[in-house]
TORKOL-4160 file (C-alpha; in steps of 0.2 Angstrom, whole numbers, padded with zeros to 4 digits, m for minus):
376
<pt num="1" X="m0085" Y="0757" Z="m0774"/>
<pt num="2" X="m0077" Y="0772" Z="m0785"/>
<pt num="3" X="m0081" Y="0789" Z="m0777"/>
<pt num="4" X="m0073" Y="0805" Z="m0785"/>
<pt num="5" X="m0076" Y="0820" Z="m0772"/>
<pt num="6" X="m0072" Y="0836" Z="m0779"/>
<pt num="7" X="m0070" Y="0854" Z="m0770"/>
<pt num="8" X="m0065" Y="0871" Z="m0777"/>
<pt num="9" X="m0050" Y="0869" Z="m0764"/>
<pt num="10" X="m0040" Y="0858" Z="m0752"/>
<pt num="11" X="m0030" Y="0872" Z="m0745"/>
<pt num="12" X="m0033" Y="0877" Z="m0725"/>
<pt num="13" X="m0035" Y="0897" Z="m0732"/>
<pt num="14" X="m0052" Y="0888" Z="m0738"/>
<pt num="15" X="m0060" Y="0885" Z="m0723"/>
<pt num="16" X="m0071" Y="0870" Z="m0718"/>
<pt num="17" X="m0074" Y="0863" Z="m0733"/>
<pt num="18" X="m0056" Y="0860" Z="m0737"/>
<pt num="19" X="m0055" Y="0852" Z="m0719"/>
<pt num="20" X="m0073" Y="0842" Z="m0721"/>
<pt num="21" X="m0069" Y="0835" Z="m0738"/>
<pt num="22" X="m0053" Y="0829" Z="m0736"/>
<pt num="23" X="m0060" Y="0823" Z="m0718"/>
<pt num="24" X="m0072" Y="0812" Z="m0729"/>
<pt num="25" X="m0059" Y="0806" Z="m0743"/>
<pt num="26" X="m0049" Y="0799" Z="m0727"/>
<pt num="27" X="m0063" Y="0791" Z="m0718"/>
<pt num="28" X="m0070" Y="0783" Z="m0734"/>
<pt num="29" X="m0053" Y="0777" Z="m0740"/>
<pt num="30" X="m0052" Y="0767" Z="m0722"/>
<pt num="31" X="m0066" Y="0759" Z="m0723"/>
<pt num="32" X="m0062" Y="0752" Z="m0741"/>
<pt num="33" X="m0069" Y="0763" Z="m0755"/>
<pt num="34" X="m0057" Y="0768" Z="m0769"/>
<pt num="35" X="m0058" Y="0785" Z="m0768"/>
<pt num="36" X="m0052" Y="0800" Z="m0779"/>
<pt num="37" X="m0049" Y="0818" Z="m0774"/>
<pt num="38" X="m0050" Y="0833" Z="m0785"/>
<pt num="39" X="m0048" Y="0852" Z="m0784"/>
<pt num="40" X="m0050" Y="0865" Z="m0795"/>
<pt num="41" X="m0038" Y="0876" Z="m0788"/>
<pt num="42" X="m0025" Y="0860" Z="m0791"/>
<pt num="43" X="m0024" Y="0858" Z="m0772"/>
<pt num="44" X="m0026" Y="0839" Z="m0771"/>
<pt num="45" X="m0006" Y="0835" Z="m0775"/>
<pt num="46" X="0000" Y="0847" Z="m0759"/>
<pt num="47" X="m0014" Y="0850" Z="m0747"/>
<pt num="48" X="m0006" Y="0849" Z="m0730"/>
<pt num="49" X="m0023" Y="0841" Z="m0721"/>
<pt num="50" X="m0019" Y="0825" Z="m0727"/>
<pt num="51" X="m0006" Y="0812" Z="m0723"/>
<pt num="52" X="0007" Y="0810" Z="m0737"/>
<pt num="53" X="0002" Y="0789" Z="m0736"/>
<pt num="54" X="m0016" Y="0789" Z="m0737"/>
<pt num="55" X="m0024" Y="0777" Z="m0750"/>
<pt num="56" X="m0032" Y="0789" Z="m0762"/>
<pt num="57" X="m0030" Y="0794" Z="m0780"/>
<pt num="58" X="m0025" Y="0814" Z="m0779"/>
<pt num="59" X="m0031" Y="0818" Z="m0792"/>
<pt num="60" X="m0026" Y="0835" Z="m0805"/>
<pt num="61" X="m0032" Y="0843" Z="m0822"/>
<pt num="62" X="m0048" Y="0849" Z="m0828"/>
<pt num="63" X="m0066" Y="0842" Z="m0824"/>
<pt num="64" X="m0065" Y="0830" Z="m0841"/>
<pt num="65" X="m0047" Y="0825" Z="m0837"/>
<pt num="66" X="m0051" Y="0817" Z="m0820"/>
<pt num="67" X="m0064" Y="0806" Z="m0826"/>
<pt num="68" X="m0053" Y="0801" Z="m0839"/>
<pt num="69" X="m0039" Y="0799" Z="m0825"/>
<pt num="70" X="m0049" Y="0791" Z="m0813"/>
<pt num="71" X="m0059" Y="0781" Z="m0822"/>
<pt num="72" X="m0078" Y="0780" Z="m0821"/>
<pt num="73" X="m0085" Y="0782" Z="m0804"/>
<pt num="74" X="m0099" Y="0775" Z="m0795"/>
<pt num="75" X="m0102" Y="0792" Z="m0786"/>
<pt num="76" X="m0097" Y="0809" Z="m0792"/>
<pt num="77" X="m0099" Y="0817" Z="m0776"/>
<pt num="78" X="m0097" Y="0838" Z="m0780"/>
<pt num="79" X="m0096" Y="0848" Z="m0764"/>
<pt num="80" X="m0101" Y="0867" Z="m0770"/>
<pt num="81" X="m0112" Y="0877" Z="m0783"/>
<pt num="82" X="m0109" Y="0892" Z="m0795"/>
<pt num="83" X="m0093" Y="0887" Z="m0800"/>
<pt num="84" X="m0087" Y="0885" Z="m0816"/>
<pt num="85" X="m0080" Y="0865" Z="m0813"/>
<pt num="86" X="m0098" Y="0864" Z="m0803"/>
<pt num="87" X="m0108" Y="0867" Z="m0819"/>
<pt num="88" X="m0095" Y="0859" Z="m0830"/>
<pt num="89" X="m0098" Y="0844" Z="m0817"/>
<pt num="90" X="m0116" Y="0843" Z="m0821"/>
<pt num="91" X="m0112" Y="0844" Z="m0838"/>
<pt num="92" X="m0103" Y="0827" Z="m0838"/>
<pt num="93" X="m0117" Y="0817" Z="m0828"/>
<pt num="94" X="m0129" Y="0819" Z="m0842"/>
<pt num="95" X="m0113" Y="0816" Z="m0855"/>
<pt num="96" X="m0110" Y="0800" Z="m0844"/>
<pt num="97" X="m0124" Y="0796" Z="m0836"/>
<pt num="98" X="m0116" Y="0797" Z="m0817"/>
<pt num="99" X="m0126" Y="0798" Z="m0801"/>
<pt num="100" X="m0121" Y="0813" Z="m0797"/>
<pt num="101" X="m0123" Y="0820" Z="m0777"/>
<pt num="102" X="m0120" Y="0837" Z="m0772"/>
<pt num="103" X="m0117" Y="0845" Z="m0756"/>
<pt num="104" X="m0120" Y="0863" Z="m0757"/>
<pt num="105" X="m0111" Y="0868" Z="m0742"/>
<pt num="106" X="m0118" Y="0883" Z="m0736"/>
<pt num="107" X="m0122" Y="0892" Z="m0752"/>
<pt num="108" X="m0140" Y="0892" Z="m0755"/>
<pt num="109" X="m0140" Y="0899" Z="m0737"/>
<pt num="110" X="m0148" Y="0918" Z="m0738"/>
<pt num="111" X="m0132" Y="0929" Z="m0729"/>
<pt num="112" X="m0122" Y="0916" Z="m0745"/>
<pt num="113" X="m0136" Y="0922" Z="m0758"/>
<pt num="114" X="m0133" Y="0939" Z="m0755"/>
<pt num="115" X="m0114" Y="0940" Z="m0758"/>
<pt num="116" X="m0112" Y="0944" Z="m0778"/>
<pt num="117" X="m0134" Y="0943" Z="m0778"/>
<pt num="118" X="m0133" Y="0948" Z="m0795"/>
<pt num="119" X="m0122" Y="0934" Z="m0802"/>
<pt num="120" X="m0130" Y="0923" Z="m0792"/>
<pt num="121" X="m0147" Y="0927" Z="m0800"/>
<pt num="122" X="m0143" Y="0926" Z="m0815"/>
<pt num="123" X="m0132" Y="0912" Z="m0816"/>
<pt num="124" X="m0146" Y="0903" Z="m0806"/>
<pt num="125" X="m0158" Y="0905" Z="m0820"/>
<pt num="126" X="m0147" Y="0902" Z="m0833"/>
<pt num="127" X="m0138" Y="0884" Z="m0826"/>
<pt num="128" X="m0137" Y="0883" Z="m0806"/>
<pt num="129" X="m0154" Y="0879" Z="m0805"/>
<pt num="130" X="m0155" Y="0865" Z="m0819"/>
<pt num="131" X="m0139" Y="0859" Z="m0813"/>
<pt num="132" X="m0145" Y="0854" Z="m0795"/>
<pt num="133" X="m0162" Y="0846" Z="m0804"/>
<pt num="134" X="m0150" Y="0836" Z="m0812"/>
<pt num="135" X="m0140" Y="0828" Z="m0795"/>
<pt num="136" X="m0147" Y="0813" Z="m0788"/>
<pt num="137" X="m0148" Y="0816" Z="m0771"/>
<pt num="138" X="m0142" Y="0834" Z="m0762"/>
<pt num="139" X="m0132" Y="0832" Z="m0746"/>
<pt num="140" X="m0136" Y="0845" Z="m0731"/>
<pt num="141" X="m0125" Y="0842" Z="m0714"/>
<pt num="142" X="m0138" Y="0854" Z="m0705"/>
<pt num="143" X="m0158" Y="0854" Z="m0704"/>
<pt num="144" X="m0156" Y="0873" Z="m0710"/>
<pt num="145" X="m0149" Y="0868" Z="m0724"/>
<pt num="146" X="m0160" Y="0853" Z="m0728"/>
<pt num="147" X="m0175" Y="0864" Z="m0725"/>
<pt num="148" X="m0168" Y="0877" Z="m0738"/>
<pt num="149" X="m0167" Y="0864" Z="m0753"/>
<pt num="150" X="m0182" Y="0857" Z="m0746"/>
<pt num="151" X="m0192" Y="0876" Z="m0749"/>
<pt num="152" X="m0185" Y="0875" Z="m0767"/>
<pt num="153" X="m0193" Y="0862" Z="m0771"/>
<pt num="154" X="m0180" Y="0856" Z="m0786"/>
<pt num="155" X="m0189" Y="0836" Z="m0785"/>
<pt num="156" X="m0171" Y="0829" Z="m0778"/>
<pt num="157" X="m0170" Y="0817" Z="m0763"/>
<pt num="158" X="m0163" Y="0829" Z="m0749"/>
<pt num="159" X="m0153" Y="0820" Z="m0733"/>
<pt num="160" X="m0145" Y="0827" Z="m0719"/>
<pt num="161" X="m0127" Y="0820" Z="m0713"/>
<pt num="162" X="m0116" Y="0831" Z="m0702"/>
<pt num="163" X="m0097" Y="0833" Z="m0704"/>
<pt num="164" X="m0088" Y="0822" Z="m0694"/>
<pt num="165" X="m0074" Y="0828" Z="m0682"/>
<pt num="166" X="m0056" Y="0825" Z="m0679"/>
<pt num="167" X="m0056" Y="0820" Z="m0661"/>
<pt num="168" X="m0042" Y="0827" Z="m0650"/>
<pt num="169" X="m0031" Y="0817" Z="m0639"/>
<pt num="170" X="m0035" Y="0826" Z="m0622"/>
<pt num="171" X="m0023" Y="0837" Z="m0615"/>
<pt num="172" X="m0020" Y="0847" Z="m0600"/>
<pt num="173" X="m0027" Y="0864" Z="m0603"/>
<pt num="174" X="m0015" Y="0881" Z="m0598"/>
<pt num="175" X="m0031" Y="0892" Z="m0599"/>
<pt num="176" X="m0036" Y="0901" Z="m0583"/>
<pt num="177" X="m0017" Y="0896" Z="m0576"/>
<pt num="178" X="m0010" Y="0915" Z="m0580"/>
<pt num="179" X="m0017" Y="0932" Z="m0575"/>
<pt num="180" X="m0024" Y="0934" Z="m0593"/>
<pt num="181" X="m0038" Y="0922" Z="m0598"/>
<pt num="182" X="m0041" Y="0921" Z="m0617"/>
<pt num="183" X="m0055" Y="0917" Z="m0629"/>
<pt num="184" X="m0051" Y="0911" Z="m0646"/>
<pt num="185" X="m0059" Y="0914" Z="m0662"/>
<pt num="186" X="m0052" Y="0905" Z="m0677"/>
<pt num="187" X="m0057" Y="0902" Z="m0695"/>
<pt num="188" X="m0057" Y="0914" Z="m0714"/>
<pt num="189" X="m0055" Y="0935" Z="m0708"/>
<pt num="190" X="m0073" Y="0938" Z="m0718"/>
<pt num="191" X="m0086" Y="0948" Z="m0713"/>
<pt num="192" X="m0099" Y="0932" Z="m0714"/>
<pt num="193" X="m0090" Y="0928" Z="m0698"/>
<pt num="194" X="m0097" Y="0942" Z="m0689"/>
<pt num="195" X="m0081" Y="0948" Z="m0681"/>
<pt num="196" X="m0085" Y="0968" Z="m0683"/>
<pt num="197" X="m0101" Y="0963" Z="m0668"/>
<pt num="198" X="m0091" Y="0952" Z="m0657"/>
<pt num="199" X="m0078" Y="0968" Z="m0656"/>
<pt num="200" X="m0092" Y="0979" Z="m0653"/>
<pt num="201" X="m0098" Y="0966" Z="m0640"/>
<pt num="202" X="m0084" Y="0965" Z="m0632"/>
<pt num="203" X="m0081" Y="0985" Z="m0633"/>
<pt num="204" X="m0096" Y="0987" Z="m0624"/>
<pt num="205" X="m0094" Y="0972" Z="m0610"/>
<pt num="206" X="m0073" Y="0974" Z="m0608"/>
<pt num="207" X="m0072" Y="0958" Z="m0598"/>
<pt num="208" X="m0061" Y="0958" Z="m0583"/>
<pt num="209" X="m0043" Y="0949" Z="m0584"/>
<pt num="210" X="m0050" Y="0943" Z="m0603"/>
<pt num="211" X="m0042" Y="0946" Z="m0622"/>
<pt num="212" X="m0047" Y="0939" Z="m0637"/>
<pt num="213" X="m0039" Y="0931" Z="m0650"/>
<pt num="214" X="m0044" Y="0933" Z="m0667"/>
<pt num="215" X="m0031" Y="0918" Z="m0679"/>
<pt num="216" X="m0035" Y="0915" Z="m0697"/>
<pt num="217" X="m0034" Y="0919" Z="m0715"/>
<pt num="218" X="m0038" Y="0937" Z="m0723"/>
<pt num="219" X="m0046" Y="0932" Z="m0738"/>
<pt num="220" X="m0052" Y="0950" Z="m0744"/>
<pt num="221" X="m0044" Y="0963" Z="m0735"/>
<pt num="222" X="m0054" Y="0963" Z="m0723"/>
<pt num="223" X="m0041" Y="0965" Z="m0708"/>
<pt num="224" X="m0037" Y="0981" Z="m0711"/>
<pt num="225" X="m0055" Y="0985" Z="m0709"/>
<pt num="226" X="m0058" Y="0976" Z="m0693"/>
<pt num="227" X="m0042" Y="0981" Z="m0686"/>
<pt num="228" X="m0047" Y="1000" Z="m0688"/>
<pt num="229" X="m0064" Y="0996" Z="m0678"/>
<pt num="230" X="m0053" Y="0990" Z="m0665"/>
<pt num="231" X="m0043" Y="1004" Z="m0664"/>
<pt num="232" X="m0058" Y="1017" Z="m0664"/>
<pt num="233" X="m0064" Y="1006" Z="m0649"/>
<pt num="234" X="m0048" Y="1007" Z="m0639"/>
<pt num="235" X="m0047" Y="0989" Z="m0638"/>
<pt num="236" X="m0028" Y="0986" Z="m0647"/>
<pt num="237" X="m0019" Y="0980" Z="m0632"/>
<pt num="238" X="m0036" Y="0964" Z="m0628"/>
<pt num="239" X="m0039" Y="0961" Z="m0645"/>
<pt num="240" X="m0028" Y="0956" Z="m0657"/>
<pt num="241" X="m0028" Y="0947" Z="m0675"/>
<pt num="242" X="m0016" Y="0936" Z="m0677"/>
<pt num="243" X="m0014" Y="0926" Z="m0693"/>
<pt num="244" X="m0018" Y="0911" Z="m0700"/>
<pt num="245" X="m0012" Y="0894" Z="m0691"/>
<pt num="246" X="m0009" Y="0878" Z="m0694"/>
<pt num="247" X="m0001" Y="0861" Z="m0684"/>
<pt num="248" X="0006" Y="0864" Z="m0668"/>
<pt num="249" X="0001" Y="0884" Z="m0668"/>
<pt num="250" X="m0016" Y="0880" Z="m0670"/>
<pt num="251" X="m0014" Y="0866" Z="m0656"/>
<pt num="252" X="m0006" Y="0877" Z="m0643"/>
<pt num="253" X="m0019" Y="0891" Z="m0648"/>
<pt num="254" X="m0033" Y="0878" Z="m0642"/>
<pt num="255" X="m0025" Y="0875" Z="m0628"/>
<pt num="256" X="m0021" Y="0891" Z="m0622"/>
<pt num="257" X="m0039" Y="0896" Z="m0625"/>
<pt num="258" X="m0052" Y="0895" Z="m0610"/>
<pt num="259" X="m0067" Y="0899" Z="m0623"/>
<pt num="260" X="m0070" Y="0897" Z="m0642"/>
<pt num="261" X="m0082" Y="0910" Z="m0650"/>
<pt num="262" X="m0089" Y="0907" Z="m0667"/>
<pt num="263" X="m0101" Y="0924" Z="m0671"/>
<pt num="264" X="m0105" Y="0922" Z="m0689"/>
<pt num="265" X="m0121" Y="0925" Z="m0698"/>
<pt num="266" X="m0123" Y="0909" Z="m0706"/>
<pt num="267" X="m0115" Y="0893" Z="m0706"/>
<pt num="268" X="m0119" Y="0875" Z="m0716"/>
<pt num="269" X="m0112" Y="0868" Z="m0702"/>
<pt num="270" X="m0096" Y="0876" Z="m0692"/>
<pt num="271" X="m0080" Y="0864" Z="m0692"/>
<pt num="272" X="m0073" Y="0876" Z="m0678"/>
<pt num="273" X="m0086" Y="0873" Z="m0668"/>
<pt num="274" X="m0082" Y="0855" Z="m0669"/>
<pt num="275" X="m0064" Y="0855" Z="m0668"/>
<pt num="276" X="m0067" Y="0868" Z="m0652"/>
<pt num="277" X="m0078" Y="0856" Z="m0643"/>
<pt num="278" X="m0067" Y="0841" Z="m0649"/>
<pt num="279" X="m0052" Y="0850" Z="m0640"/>
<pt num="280" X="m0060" Y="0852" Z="m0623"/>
<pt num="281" X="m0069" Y="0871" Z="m0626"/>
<pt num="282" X="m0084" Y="0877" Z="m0622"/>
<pt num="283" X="m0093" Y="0887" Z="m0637"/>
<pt num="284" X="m0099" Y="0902" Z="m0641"/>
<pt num="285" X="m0107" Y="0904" Z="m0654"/>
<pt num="286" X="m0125" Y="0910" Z="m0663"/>
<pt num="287" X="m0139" Y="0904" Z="m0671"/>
<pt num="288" X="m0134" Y="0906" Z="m0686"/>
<pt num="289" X="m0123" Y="0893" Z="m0686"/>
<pt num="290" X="m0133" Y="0875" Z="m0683"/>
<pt num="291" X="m0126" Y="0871" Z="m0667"/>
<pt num="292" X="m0141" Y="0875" Z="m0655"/>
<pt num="293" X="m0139" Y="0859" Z="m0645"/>
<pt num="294" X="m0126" Y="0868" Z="m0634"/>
<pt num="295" X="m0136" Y="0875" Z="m0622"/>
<pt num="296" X="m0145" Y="0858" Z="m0619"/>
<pt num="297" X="m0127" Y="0848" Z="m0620"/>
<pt num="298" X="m0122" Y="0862" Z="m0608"/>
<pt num="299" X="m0107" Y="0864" Z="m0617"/>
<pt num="300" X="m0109" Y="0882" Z="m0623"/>
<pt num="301" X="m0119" Y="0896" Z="m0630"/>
<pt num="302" X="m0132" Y="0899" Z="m0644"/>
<pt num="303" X="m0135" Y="0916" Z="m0646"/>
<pt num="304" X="m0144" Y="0929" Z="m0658"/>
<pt num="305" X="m0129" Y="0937" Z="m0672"/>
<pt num="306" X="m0134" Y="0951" Z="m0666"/>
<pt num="307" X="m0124" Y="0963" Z="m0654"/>
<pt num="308" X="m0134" Y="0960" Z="m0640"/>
<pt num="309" X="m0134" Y="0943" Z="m0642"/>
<pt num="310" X="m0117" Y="0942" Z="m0641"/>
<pt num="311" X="m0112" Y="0955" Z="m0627"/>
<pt num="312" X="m0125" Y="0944" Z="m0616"/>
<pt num="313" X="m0115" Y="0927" Z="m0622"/>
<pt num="314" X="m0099" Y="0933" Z="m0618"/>
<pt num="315" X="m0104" Y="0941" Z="m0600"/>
<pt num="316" X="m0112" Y="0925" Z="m0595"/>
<pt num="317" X="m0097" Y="0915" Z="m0603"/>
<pt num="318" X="m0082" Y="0927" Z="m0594"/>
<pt num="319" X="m0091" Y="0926" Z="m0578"/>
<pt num="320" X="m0089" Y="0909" Z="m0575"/>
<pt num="321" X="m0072" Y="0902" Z="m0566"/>
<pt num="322" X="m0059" Y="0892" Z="m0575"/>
<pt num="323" X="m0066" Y="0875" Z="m0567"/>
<pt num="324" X="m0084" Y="0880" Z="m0572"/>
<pt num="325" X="m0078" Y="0882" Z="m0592"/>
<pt num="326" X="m0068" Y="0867" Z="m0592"/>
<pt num="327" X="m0082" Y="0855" Z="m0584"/>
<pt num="328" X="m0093" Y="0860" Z="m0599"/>
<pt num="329" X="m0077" Y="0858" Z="m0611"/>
<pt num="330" X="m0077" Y="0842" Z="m0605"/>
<pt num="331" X="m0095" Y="0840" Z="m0608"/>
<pt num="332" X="m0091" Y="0844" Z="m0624"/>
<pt num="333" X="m0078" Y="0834" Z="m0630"/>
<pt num="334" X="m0088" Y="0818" Z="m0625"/>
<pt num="335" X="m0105" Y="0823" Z="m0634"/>
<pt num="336" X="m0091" Y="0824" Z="m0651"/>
<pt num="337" X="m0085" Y="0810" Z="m0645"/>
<pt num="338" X="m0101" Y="0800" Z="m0646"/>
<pt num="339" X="m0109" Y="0810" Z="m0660"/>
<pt num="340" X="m0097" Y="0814" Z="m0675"/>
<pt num="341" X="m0084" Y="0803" Z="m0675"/>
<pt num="342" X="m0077" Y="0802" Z="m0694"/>
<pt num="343" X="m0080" Y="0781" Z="m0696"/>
<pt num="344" X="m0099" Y="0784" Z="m0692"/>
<pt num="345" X="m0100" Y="0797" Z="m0703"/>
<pt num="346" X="m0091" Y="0789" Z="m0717"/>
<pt num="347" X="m0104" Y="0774" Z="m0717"/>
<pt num="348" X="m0120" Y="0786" Z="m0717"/>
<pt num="349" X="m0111" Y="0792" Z="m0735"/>
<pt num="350" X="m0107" Y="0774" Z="m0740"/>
<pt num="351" X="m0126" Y="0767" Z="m0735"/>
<pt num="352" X="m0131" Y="0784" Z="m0746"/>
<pt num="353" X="m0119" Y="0780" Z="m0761"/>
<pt num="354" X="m0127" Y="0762" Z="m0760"/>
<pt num="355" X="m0143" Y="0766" Z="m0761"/>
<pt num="356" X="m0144" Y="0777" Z="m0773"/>
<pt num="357" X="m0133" Y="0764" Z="m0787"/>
<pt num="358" X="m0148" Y="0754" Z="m0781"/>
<pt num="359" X="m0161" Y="0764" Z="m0786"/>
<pt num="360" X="m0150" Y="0766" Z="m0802"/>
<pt num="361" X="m0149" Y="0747" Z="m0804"/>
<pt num="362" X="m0131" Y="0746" Z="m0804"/>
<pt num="363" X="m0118" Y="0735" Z="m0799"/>
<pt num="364" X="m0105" Y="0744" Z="m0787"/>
<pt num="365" X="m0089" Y="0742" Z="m0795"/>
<pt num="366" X="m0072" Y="0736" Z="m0786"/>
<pt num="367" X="m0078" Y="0736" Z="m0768"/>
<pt num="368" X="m0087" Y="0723" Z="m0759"/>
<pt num="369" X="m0101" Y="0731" Z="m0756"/>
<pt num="370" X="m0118" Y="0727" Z="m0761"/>
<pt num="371" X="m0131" Y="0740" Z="m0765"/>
<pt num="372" X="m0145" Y="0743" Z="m0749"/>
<pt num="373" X="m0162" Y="0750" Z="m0756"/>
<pt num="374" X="m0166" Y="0752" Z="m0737"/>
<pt num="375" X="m0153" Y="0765" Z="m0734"/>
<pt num="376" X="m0148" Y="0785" Z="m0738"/>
């Protein structure tokens, strides 16, 4: 089987999707799919998320040159909308006839629309809309997400399959073993995140012994802003931005950590929430991102992205002694464990793929594999 996936970029300053696709390029390369990886921003050739040795195509050029490149695929598998390569994408699957899937990542979602709304409507009207008629089948990793593309009604089949998630080697945690006890938030400096409430949260509740930690990427300036709000609230020796990491930064930052705290207004799915849990912490985090389940898991919080919402997660959350947190850390790296490891995930996609060449009536080329009409 030939599958082409293809992301605006492959770059950690991306965020999730630069982790989730190339996540997915791995785990379907192991289990025996040719598989070619593409970015617009030309990021295929250097991303540092994947091993130098993987058996992939990387994959460079324009949308036209990497189907010349790479041949034809089986699946054209676009993870994104509005884009120019995203249009030009579904362009080529009427050109070529290609089954075409589309994973839209987020970006329908209403706190996405509203960024740039203008654009968005028009370009909606004019292409997006026609475009994502034209996709064979629209991947959603959340029920929120599902249910959105579900309420436009565009007449394409809709399925639900979560990112999978790297899981950590255990280690031994040094959180709650100094005078200071840390909670971590990590991913893109954006306001989507909803970093400007959890620093009013945490002005108002000013847990005992605790600071925060605020690691990522500033995309669009929007540090300065934040740093600013924590100023005006006296809070610059506890909270502190410190920059993108990667590798063993990142690692150490985890570890380090007694709590993750994710407080974003909306979220396809939340890798960090993931790779949090996968590392042993108990979350944080709001209903706007689709994690809901950790209250039930008892691995962490679900809470309103509001102010409130958030004050009332961190005070239940910084109350709890160091043996407390890490029994539900634990609780949490098993229900990864058990849930989202990347070779299950990888065969919901390939049982998808098939299925739909199925419908098509095709043969699946160079693979093995033989099409399942029952599957997807």
């Amino acid at each position: 089987m030939k599958v082409l996936l293809a992301v605006k970029s492959l770059l950690p300053s991306y965020g999730g999707p630069a982790f989730s696709v190339s996540r997915l390029a791995l785990a379907l390369a192991n289990a025996g799919v040719r598989v070619g990886l593409w970015a617009s921003d030309q990021s295929a050739a250097i991303t540092p998320l994947l091993p130098a040795n993987v058996p992939l195509q990387r994959l460079g050029g324009t949308a036209v040159d990497v189907v010349r490149e790479f041949g034809r695929p089986d699946i054209l598998h676009d993870n994104g909308i509005w884009l120019p390569h995203n249009h030009r994408f579904a362009e080529l699957t009427v050109a070529l006839d290609l089954v075409r899937v589309v994973s839209t990542r987020g970006m329908l979602e209403p706190w996405a629309l509203n960024h740039k709304r203008l654009k968005k409507k028009i370009a909606w009207w004019l292409y997006q809309r026609r475009d994502l008629c034209r996709a064979a089948y629209h991947h959603a990793t959340a029920e929120a997400e599902a249910k959105t593309l579900r309420d436009l009604r565009l007449g394409v089949p809709i399925g639900l399959i979560p990112n999978g998630i790297d899981f950590a080697r255990a280690v031994a945690r040094r959180g709650g073993t100094s005078q200071t006890r840390t909670a971590l938030f990590l991913g893109r400096v954006h306001p989507i995140k909803g970093l400007s409430l959890l620093v009013e949260a945490w002005a108002r509740l000013r847990p005992d012994r605790w600071q925060l930690q605020i690691a990522g990427p500033d995309e669009i300036g929007y540090a300065a802003e934040l740093e600013q709000a924590i100023s005006a609230a006296s809070l610059a020796d506890v909270v502190r931005l410190i920059g993108p990491l990667d590798g063993e930064a990142k690692e150490r930052a985890f570890v380090d950590a007694e709590l993750f705290v994710l407080p974003s207004f909306s979220e396809s799915f939340g890798m960090a929430v993931g790779e949090a849990l996968a590392r042993g912490l108990p979350v944080l985090t709001t209903t706007g991102a689709p994690w809901s389940m950790l209250d039930e898991r008892g691995c962490g919080w679900s809470v309103a992205p509001t102010v409130e919402g958030l004050t009332e997660g961190l005070r239940q959350a910084t109350s709890l002694d160091s043996s407390k947190l890490t029994t539900m850390g634990e609780r949490g790296r098993e229900f990864v464990r058990l849930d989202f490891a990347w070779p299950s995930i990888a065969g919901q996609f390939i049982k998808t793929y098939e299925t739909l060449l199925g419908r098509r009536g095709r043969h699946v080329t160079g693979s093995g594999f033989q099409a399942d009409s029952n599957g997807g």
